[in-house]
C-alpha positions as CSV (number, residue, x, y, z in Angstrom):
1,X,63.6,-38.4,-3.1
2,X,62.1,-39.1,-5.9
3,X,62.7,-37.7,-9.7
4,X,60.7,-35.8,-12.0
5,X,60.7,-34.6,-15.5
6,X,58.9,-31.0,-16.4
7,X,59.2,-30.4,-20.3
8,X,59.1,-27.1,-21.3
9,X,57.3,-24.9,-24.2
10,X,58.0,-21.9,-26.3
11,X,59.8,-19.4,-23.9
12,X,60.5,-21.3,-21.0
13,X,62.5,-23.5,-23.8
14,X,64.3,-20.5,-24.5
15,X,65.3,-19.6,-21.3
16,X,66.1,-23.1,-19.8
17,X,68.0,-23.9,-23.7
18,X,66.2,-27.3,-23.2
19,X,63.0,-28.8,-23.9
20,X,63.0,-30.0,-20.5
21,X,64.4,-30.3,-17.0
22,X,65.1,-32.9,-14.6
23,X,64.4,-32.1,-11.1
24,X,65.3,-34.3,-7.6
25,X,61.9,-33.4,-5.3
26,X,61.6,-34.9,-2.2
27,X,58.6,-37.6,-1.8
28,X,54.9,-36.1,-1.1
29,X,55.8,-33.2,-3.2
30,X,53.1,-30.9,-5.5
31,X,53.3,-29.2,-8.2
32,X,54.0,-25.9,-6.6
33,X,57.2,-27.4,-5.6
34,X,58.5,-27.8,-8.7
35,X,57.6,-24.9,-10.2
36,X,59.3,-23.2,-7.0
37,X,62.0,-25.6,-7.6
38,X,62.5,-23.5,-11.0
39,X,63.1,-20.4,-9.8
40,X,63.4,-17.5,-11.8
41,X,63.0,-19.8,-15.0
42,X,59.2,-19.4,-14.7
43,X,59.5,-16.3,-13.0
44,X,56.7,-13.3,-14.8
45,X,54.9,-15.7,-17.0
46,X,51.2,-16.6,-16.4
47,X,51.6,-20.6,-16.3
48,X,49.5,-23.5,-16.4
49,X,50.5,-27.1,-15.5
50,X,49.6,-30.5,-16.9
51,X,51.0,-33.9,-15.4
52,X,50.8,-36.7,-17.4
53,X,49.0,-34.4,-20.4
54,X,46.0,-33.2,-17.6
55,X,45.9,-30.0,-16.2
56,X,46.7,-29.7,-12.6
57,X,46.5,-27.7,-10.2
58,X,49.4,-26.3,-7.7
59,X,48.8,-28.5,-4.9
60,X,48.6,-32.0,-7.0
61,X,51.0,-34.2,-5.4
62,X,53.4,-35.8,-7.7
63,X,55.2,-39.6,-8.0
64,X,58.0,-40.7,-9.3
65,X,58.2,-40.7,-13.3
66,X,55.7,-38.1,-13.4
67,X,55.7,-35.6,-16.3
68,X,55.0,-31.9,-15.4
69,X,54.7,-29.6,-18.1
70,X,54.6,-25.9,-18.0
71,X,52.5,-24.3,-20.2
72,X,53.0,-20.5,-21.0
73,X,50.4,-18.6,-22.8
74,X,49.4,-20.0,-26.2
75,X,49.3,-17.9,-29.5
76,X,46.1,-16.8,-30.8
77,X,44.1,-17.9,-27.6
78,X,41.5,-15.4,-25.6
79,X,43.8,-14.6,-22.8
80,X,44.8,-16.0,-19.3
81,X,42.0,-17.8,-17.6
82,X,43.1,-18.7,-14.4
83,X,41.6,-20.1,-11.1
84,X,42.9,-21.4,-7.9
85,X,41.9,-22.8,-4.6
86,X,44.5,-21.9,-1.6
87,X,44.8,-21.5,1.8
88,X,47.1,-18.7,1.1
89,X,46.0,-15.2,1.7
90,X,44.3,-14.0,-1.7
91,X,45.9,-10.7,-3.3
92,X,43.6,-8.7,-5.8
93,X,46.3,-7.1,-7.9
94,X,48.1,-9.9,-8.0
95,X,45.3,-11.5,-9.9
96,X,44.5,-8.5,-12.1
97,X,47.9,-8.5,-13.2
98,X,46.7,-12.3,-14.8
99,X,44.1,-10.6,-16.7
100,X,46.3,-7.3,-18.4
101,X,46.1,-7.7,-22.3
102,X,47.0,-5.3,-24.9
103,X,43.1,-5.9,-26.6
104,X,41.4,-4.6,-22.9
105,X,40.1,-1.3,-22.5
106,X,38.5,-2.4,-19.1
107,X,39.5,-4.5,-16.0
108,X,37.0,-5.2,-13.5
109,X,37.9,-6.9,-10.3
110,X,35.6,-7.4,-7.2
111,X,36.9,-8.7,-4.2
112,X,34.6,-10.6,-1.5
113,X,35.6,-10.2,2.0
114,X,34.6,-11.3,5.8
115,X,32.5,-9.2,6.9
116,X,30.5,-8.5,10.5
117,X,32.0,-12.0,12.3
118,X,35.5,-12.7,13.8
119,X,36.2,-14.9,11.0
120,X,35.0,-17.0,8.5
121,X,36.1,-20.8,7.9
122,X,36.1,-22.2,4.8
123,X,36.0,-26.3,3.4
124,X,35.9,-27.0,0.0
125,X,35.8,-30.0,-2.2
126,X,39.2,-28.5,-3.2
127,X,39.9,-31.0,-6.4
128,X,36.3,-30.4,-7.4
129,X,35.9,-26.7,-6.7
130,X,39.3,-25.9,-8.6
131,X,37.9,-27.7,-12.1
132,X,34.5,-25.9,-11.3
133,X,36.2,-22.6,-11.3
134,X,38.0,-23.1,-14.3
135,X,35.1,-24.3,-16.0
136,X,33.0,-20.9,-14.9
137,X,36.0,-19.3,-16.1
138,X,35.8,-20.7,-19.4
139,X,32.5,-20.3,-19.8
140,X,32.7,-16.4,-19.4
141,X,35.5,-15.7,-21.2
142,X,33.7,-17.7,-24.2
143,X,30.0,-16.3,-23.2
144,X,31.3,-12.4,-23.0
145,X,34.1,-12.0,-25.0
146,X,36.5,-11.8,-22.6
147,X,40.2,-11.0,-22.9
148,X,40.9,-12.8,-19.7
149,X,39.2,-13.8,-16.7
150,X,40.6,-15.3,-13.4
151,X,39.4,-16.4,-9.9
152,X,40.9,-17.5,-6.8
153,X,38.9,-19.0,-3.7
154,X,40.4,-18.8,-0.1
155,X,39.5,-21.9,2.2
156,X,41.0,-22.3,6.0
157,X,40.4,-19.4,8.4
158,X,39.5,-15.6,6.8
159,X,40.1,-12.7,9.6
160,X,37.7,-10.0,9.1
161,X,38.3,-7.8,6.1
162,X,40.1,-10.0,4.7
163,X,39.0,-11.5,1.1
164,X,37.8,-15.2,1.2
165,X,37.3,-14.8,-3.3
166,X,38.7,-12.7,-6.0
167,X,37.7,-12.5,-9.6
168,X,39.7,-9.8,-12.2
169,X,38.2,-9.8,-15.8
170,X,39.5,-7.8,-19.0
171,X,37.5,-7.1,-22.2
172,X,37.7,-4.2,-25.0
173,X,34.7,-3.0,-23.3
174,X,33.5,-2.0,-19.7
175,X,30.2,-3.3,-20.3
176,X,31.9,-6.9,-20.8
177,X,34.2,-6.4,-18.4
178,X,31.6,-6.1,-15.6
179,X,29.0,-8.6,-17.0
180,X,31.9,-11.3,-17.2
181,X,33.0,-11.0,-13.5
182,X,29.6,-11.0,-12.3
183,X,29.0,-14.0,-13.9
184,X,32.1,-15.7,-12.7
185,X,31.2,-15.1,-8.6
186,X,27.8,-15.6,-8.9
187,X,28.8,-19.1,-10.6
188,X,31.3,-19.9,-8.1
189,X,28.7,-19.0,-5.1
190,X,26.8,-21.2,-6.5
191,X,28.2,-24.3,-7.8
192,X,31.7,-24.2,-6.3
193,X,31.8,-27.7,-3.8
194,X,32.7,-24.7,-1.0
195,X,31.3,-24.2,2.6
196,X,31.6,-21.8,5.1
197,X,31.1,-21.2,8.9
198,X,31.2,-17.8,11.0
199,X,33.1,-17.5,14.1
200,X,32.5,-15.2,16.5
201,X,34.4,-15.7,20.2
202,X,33.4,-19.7,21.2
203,X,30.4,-19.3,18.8
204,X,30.2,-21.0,15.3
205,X,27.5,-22.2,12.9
206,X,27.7,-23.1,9.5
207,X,26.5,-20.7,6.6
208,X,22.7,-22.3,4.9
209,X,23.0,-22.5,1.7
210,X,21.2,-24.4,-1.5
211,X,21.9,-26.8,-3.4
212,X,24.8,-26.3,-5.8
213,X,23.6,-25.7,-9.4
214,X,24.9,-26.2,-12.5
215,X,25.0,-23.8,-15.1
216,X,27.6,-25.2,-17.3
């Protein structure tokens, strides 16, 4: 077992009645864990974690001493922007309820989905792929006006019909609405570290691609 401290900010100090918690995890934990560990503390807010004073994702292992913050929404900021990579199956309006602010007149979400094969499997450069998305995210909530934006990526095996990405993104207007979530899946098709192969019965073959760009 080992121990670690999550400090706590704004609304989650109000509900805890302590700038932060203690919390016994056992060893090889993430950051997920803790959260979880929580319970309905963080329960309905839109969070984003830092250990050590970086930004981490869910499935960041943590050691003993670390610091885990949780980091509600901030005042005055442009929304939630919000990206993940999982191997957990992907929910659409779980994702455009991240995006639902009082400014937006418009949500736009497209979801991409396996389509024609058995399956699809994905492999991603997961550390890499989760700050590109984030960055993409940034980028076109800054770029468009955005009220929020978020995107999650799906890697492991995708059944048919099922949707390997999803992207929700609010703005006063439709017209920024749209041109914000196109921008954020054509970026991730195309710089996101990820890779994917079609399965069909005892036939594979990976998916040719290009070579990632970078339009940050």
């Amino acid at each position: 077992m080992m121990q670690v401290t999550v400090r706590l900010f704004a609304m989650l100090r109000e509900r805890a009645g302590a700038g932060s918690v203690d919390l016994e995890l056992p060893d090889g934990a993430r950051v997920g864990d803790a959260v979880a560990e929580l319970g309905p503390l963080a329960e309905g807010l839109p969070l984003v974690m830092a250990v050590n004073r970086e930004y981490a994702p869910e499935d960041r292992v943590l050691t003993p001493g670390d610091e885990l913050a949780l980091i509600p929404p901030v005042s005055g900021g442009s929304g939630e922007r919000w990206s993940r990579v999982t191997s957990e199956p992907l929910s659409l309006g779980g994702l455009a309820k991240r995006v639902r602010d009082h400014r937006a007149g418009a949500v736009v979400t497209f979801s991409g989905v396996t389509r024609e094969v058995e399956k699809l499997e994905y492999e991603a450069y997961a550390e890499m792929a989760a700050e590109k998305l984030q960055s993409i995210v940034e980028d076109a909530v800054e770029r468009h006006g955005l009220c929020a934006a978020a995107v999650e990526h799906r890697v492991g095996d995708v059944p048919l019909s099922e949707p390997s990405v999803v992207v929700a993104a609010s703005a006063p207007h439709r017209g920024e609405a749209f041109a914000g979530a196109r921008e954020i899946i054509d970026r991730a098709k195309a710089e996101a570290p990820i890779w994917k192969r079609e399965v069909e019965g005892d036939e594979s073959r990976w998916v040719e691609g290009s070579e990632p760009t970078d339009a940050g």
